[in-house]
C-alpha positions in Angstrom: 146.2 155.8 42.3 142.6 156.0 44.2 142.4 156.1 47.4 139.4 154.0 49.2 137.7 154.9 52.3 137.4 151.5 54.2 134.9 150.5 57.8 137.0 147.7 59.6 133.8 145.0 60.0 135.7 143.8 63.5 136.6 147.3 65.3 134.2 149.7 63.1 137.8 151.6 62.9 137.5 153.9 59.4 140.3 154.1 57.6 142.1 155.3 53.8 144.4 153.4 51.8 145.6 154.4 48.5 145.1 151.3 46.4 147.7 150.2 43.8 146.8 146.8 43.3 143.5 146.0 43.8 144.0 142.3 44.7 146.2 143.3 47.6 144.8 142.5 51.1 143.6 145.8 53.0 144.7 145.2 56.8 142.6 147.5 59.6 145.5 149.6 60.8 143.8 149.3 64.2 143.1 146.1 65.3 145.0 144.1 62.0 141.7 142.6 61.1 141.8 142.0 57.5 137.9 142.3 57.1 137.0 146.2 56.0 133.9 146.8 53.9 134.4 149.8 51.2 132.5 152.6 51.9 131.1 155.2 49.4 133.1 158.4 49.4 132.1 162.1 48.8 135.3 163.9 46.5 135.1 167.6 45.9 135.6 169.5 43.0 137.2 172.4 42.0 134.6 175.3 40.5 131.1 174.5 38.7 131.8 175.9 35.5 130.3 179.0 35.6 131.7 182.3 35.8 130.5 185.4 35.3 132.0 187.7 32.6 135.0 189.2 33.8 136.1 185.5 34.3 135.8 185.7 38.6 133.0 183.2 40.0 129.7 184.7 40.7 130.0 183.6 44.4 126.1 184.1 45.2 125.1 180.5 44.1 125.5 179.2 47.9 127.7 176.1 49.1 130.6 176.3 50.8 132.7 179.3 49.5 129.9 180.4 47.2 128.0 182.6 49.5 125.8 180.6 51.4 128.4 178.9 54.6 129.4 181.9 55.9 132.8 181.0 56.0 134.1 184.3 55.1 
């Protein structure tokens, strides 16, 4: 089951519905407006596929978590 990221076109409210049926009407949970354009998400992924030999990541290639944020 996706879940869609939607802008309400009357209140500019953003909101996520998980999306079973995609003929179902999507309904601004703010303001009940059923006009919402889709907008294009960003998902996340887990790893990049490369790891160095002793099967760790190589954490220096930057991005969040990979040496470059400064998170930790």
């Amino acid at each position: 089951m996706p879940i869609y990221e939607y802008i309400c076109d009357n209140c500019s409210e953003r909101f996520e519905k998980i999306v079973i049926n995609k003929q179902a009407e999507i309904t601004c949970p703010k303001c009940s407006s059923k006009k919402a354009t889709i907008q294009l998400s960003v998902f996340a992924t887990a790893g990049s596929g490369s790891s160095n030999p002793s099967g760790g990541f190589s954490g220096g290639g930057g991005g969040c978590c990979g040496g470059g944020c400064s998170c930790h």
